[in-house]
C-alpha positions in Angstrom: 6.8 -31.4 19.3 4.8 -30.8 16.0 5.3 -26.8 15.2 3.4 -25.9 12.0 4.2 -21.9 10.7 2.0 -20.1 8.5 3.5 -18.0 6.0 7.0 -18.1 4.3 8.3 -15.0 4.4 11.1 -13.5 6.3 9.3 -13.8 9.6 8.3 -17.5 8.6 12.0 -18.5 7.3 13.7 -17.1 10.4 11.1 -18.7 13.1 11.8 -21.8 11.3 15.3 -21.5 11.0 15.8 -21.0 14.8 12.7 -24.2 15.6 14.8 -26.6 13.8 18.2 -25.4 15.3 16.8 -26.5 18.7 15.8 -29.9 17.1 11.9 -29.4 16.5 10.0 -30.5 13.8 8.5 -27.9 11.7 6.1 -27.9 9.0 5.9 -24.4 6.9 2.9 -23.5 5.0 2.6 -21.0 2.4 0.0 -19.5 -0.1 2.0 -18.8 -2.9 4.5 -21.1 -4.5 7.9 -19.8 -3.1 9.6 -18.4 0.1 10.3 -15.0 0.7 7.2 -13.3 0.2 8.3 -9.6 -0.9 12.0 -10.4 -0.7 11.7 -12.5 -3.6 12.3 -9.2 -5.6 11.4 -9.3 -9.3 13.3 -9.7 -12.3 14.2 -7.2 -14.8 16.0 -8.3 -18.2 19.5 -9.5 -16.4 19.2 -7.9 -13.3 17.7 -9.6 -10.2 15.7 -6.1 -8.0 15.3 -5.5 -4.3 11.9 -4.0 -3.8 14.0 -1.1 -2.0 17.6 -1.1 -0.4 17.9 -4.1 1.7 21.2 -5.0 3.7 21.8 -7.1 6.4 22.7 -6.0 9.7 24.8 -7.6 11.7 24.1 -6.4 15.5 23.6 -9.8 17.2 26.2 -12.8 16.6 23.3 -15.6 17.4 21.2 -13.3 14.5 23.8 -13.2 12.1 24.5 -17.0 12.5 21.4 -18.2 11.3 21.7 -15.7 8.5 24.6 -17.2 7.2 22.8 -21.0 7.2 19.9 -19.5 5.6 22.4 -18.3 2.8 24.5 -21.5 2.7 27.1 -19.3 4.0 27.1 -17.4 0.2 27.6 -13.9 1.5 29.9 -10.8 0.8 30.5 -8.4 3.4 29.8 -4.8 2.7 31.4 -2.2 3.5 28.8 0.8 3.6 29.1 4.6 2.9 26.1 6.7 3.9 24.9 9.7 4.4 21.5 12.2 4.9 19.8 15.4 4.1 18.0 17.1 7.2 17.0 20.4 6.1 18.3 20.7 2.7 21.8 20.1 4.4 24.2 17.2 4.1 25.2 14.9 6.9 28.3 12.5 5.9 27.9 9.4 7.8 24.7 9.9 9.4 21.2 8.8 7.8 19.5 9.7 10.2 18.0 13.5 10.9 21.2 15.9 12.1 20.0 18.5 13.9 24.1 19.8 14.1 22.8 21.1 10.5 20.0 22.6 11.7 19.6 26.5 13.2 18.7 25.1 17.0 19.3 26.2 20.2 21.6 23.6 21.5 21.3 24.9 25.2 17.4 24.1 24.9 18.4 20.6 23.4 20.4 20.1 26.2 17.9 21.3 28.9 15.5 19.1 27.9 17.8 15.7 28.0 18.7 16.5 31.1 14.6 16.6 32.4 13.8 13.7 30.8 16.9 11.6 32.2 16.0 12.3 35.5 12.6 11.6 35.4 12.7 8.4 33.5 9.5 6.1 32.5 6.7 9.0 33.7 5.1 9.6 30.4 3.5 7.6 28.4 3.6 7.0 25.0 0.1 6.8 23.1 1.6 7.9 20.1 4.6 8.5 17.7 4.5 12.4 18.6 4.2 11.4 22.3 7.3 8.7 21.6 9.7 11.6 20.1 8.8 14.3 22.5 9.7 11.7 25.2 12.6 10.7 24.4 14.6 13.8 22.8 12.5 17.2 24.0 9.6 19.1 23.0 11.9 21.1 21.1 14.1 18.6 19.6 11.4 16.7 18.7 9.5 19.2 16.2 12.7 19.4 14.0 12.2 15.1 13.9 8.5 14.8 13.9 8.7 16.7 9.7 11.6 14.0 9.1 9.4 11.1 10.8 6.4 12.6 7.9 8.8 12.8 5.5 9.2 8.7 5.4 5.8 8.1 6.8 3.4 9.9 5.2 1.4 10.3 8.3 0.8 13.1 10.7 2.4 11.3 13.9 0.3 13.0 16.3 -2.0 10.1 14.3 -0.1 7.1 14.8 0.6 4.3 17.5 3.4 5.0 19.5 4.8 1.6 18.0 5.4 3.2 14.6 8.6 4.0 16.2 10.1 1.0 15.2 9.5 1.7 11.6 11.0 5.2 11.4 14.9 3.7 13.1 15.2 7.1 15.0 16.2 5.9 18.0 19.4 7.3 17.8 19.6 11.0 16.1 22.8 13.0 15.9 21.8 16.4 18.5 26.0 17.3 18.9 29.0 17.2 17.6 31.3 13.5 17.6 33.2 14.7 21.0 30.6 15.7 22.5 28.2 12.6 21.9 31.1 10.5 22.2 31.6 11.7 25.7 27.7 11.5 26.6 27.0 8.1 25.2 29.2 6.4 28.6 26.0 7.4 29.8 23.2 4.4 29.3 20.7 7.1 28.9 22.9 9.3 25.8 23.9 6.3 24.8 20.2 5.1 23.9 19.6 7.8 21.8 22.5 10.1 20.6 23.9 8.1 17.1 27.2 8.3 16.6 30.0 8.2 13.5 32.7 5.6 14.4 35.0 6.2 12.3 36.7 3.0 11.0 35.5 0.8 13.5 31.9 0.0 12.8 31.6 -2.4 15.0 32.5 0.1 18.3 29.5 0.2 20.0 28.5 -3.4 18.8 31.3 -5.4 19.6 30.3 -8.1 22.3 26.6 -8.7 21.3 28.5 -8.8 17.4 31.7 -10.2 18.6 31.8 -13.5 16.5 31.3 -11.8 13.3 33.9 -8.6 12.4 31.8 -6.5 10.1 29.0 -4.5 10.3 26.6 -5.4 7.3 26.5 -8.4 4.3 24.7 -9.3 1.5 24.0 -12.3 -0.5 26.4 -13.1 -2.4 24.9 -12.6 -5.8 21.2 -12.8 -6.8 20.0 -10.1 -4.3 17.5 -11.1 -1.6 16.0 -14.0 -4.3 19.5 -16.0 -3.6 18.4 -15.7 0.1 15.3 -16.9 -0.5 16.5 -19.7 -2.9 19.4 -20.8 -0.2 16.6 -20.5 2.7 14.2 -23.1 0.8 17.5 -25.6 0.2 18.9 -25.0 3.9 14.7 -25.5 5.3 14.7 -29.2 3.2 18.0 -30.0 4.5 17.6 -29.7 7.8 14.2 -31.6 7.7 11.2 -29.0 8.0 8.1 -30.3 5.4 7.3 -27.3 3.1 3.8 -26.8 1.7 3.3 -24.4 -0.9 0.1 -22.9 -2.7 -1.8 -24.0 0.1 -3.7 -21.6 3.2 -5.2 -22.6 6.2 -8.7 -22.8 6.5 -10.0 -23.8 10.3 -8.3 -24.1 13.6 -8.6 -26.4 16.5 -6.8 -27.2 19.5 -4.3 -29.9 17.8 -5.0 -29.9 14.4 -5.5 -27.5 11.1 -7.6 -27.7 7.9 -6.0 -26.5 4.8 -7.6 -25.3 2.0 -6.9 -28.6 -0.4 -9.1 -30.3 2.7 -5.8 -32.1 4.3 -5.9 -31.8 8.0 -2.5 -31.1 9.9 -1.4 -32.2 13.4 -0.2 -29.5 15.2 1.6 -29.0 18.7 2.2 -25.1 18.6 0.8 -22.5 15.6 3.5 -19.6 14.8 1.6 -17.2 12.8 3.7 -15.0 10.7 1.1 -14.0 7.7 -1.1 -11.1 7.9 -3.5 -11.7 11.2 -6.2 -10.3 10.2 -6.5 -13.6 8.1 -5.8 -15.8 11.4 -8.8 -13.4 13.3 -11.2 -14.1 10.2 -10.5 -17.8 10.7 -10.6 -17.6 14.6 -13.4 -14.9 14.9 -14.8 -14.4 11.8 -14.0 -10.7 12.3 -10.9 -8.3 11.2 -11.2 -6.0 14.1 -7.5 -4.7 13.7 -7.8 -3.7 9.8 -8.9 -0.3 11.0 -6.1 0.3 12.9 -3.5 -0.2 9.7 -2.5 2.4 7.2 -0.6 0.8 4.0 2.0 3.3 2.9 2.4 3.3 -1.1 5.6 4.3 -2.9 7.0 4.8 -6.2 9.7 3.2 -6.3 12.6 3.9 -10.1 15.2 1.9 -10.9 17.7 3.2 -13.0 20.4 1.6 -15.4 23.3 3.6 -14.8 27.1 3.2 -16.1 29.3 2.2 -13.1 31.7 5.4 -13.4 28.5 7.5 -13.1 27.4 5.9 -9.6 28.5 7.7 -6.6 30.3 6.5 -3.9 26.9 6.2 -1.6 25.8 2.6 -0.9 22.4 4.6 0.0 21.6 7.9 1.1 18.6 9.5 3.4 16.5 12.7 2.3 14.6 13.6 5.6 13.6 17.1 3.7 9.8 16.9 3.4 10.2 19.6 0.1 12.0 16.3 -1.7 10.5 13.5 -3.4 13.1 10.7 -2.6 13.0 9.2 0.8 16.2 6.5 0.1 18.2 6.7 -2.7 20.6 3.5 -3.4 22.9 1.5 -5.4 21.9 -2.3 -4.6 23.3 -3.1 -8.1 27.0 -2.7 -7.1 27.1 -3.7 -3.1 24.9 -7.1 -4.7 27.5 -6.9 -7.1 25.4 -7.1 -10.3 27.2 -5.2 -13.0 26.7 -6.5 -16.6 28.5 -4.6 -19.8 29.9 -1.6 -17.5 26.5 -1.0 -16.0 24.5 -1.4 -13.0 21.5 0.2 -11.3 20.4 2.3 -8.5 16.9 2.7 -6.8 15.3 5.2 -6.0 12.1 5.1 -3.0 9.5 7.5 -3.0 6.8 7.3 -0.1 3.2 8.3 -1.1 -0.1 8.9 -0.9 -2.8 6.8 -3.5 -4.7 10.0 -4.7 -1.6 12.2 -4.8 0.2 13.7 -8.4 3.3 11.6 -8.5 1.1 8.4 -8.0 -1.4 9.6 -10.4 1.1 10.6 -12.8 4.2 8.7 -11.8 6.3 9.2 -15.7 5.8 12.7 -15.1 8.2 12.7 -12.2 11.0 10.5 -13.8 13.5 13.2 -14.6 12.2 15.1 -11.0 13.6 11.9 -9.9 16.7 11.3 -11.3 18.0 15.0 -10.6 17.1 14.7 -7.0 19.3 11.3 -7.3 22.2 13.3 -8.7 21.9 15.8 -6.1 22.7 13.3 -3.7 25.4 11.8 -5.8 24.2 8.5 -6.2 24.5 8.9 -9.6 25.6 11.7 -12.2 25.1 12.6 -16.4 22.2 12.5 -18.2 19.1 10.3 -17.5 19.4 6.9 -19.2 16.6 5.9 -21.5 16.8 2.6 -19.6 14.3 2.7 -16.4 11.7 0.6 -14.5 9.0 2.1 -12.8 7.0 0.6 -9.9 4.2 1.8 -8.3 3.5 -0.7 -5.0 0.1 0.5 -3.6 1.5 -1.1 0.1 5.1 -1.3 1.0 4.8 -1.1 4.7 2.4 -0.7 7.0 2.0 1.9 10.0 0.0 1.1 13.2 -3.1 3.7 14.1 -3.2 5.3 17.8 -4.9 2.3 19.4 -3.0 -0.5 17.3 -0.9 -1.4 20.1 -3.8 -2.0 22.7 -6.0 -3.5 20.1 -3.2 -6.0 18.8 -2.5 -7.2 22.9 -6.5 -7.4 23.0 -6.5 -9.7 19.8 -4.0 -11.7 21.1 -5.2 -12.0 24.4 -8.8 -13.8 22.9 -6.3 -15.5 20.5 -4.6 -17.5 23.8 -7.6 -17.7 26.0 -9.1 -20.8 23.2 -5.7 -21.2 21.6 -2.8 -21.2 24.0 -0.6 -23.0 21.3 -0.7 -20.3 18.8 2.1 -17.3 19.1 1.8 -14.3 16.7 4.1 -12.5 15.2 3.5 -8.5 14.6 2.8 -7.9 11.2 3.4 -3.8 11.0 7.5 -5.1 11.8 9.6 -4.3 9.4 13.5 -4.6 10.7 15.1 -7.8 9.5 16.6 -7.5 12.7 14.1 -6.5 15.2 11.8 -9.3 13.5 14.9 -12.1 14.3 15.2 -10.8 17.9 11.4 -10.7 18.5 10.5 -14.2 17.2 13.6 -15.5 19.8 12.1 -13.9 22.5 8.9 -15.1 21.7 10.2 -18.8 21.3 12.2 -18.5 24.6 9.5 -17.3 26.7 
């Protein structure tokens, strides 16, 4: 069978990846003139960036196997140390909001868990307010809903229920270890009470995970470009035909036109580029652009001495009063250090007509204090420093997304059976790899 992808980035590599492991042939198309899309990083002088903290995650052995092909098997475990702010307070291990920190009534906490378990799948979700007041409690829920704006930048009462999957609060900490711990034998604790484990990071991972003995990796130097790189060597080995600088222009049942005028035999269509192209070309419409918010951040790298980086590998500010979101140190878990130094990065989730993007240098030092509170990093602020400002670094889906993306879809099979779309607001390495498996497999 004759599968052709569009688009070569992560969502594009892995569908490959997995398409040629079951012995198809693939062809991969893609505009620009190298895999990885955003991944790709940039360069700055000797150092290779991450456009933010990105870590591997191993929580699915079949996952984390094609991973390691993608990478030529070139990867360095890491071992992580993280922690979060929730309400101006500390939470060691935990990077997600701890609500242990904050002054709650517990008993209400408790109250509410206990409604919700047993009267499961009544509500419905329309949106990301709906989602968190479903799953942990009216009450619990207005402590997380300031933390979900915090990353967001988006009142949540405004967006799909689906934005969920962006904000990884599916697991909070509401009690203590022992007490958690003791609720989790329960499926319906265990689904969203998140838990420190000690030295075993692996605990509650251990059979889907069971093939692999740690928890995260990382390319083994380069950053996320080396990923790219070893993804384009592994795709040529294994057969797949890769087109670059090239788009698709037209669509029929077996075959594509692409923009240089070559037409394309194809089987089965995987579309993992931005759909609102593949609607244009289908529909000559972009019905689902109005459901899409892009998220802008500042992002600051900083080159710091080794001995004045912390300990963290990244750490989690969920107080809205803050201007870091995710504070990091990819330059030593990537293990770039050059001369004694290194760098850290710092994430700062924005909107386009607000101060700090108006007026980004302003906010440098603002930055690199609230970096040192955290203890990424301590001492003065270097003179050494590179700002970004990405006007879209992810994108949240509207109330009405959801429906409208299924309604796309649907008018997307009813001409074009073959094609299968990826979602485009998905931005979990790992909830992309599981998604496009199901989707294959189905």
């Amino acid at each position: 069978m004759e599968w052709v992808i569009a688009g070569g980035g992560f969502k594009g590599i892995l569908a490959a990846t997995i398409l040629l492991k079951k012995g198809q042939k693939v062809t991969l198309i893609e505009k620009s003139n190298a895999l990885g899309g955003v991944m790709r990083g940039i360069e700055w002088g000797k150092y290779h960036l991450d456009l933010g903290c990105q870590i591997f995650d191993n929580s699915s052995s079949e996952i984390t196997s094609y991973l390691f092909d993608l990478m030529q098997q070139n990867i360095r475990k890491v071992d992580v140390n993280y922690a979060g702010m929730t309400k101006g307070c500390k939470s060691e291990n935990y990077t997600v909001p701890d609500l242990t920190l904050c002054k709650v009534d517990f008993n209400i906490i408790k109250k509410e868990l206990k409604e919700i378990a047993s009267k499961p799948d009544i509500k419905k979700n329309e949106t990301l307010s709906d989602y968190l007041d479903n799953r942990f409690g009216l009450y619990a829920a207005k402590f997380l809903k300031e933390a979900a704006y915090k990353k967001l930048q988006y009142d949540p009462t405004k967006l799909d229920a689906t934005a969920a999957s962006l904000l990884f609060f599916d697991r909070v900490k509401l009690f203590d270890e022992k007490t958690s711990i003791k609720l989790k034998e329960q499926k319906f604790y265990d689904e969203r009470l998140a838990v420190f484990t000690n030295n075993d990071a692996m605990q509650f991972y251990s059979e889907a995970a069971k093939f692999y003995p740690f928890r995260n990796f990382y390319p083994d130097n380069g950053g996320m470009r080396q990923f790219c790189d070893g993804a384009l060597e592994y795709l040529k080995e294994q057969g797949a035909k890769l087109i670059f600088e090239q788009s698709i222009e037209s669509i029929s049942k077996d075959q594509i036109q692409l923009k240089n005028g070559d037409l394309k035999k194809v089987d089965r269509l995987i579309w993992a580029a931005e759909l609102d192209v593949l609607e244009s070309i289908l529909f000559d419409e972009n019905s689902l652009k109005q459901f899409i918010h892009p998220v802008p951040m500042v992002v600051v790298y900083f080159e710091v001495p080794v001995k004045n980086i912390g300990s963290y590998t990244y750490f989690h500010d969920h107080t809205p009063e803050q201007l870091i979101f995710r504070a990091s140190a990819p330059g030593l878990y990537s293990g770039q250090v050059i001369d004694g130094k290194s760098y850290i990065c710092c994430e700062v989730p924005t909107h386009l007509n607000s101060n700090i993007w108006l007026n980004a240098k302003a906010y440098i030092n603002t930055i690199w204090q609230e970096a040192c509170n955290l203890k990424i990093c301590s001492g003065e602020m270097p003179s050494t420093y590179k700002l970004l400002q990405a006007p879209i670094t992810f994108k949240l889906p509207l109330v009405g997304y959801q429906k409208k993306f299924e309604k796309i879809q649907q008018k997307i099979l009813k001409d074009h059976s073959n094609i299968i779309c990826i979602d485009p607001v998905q931005t979990s390495l790992t909830d992309i790899a599981s998604n496009i498996l199901k989707e294959l497999e189905s």
